[in-house]
C-alpha positions in Angstrom: 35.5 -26.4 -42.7 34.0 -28.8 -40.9 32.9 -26.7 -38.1 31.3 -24.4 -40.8 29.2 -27.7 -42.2 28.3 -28.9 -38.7 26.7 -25.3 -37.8 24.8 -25.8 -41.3 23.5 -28.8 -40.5 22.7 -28.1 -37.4 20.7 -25.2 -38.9 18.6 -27.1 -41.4 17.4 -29.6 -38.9 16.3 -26.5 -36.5 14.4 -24.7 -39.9 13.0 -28.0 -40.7 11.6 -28.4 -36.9 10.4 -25.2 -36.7 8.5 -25.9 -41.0 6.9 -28.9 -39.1 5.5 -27.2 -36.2 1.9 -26.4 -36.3 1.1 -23.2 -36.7 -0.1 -21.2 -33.7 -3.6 -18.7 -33.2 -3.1 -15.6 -31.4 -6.2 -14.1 -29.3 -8.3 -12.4 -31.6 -9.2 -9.6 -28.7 -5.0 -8.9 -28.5 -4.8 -6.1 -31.0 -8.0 -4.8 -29.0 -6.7 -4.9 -25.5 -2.9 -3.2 -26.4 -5.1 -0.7 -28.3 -6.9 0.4 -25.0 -4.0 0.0 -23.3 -2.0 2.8 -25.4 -5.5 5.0 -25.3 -5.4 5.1 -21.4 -1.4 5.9 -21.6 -1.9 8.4 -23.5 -5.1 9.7 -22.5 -4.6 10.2 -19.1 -2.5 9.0 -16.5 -0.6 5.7 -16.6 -1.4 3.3 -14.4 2.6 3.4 -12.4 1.2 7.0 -11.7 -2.2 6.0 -10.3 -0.4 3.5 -8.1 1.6 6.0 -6.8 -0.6 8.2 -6.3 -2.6 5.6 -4.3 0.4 4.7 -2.0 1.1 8.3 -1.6 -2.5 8.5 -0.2 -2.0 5.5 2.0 1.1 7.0 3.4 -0.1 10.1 4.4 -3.6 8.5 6.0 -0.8 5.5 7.9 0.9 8.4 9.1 -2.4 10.9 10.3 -3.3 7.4 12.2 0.0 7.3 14.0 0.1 10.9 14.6 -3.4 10.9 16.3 -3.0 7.4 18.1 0.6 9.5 20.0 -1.6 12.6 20.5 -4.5 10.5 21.9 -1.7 8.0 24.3 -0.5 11.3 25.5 -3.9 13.1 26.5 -4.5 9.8 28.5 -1.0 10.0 30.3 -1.4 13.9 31.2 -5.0 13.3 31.9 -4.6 10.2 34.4 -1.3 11.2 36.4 -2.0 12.0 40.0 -2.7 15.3 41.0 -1.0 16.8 43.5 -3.2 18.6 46.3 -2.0 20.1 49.2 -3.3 18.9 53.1 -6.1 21.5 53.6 -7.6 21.6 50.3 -7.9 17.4 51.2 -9.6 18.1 54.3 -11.9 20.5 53.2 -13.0 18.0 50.3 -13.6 15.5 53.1 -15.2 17.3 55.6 -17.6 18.9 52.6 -18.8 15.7 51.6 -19.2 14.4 55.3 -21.5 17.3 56.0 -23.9 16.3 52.6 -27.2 16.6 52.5 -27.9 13.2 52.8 -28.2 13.3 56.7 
């Protein structure tokens, strides 16, 4: 019984608190902002489904850029290694440009 009238008491002095407080004003534009909130929901598409559309995008463009920066590294490899030529094919390119027609 006594726990019963602490748990009363305790009660009242919280409803009396919350009697005393001052009473608070909400935003006036609220009611306007959750309305054009539910209109674009509903309208068309939610904004977790324009975000993910947009990181689907970025995904795809992230992965074209790493897929032509490894084409373009490769090109540069294949196009720079040394190519092999054989002996005579050397000394024909050296004895063609000694005999220019700069003399």
């Amino acid at each position: 019984m006594k726990n019963y009238d602490s748990v009363q008491n305790e009660v009242r002095k919280t409803m009396d608190f919350l009697d005393r407080m001052p009473k608070l004003e909400g935003n006036p534009f609220m009611f306007t902002r959750i309305q054009s909130q539910l209109a674009d929901e509903t309208g068309g598409r939610s904004r977790r489904e324009g975000s993910l559309v947009w990181a689907s995008v970025r995904t795809i463009l992230l992965a074209l850029l790493i897929v032509s920066n490894v084409v373009t590294i490769v090109q540069t490899f294949r196009d720079s290694a040394p190519q092999a030529i054989d002996r005579q094919e050397a000394l024909s390119t050296l004895i063609d440009s000694s005999t220019s027609p700069n003399e």
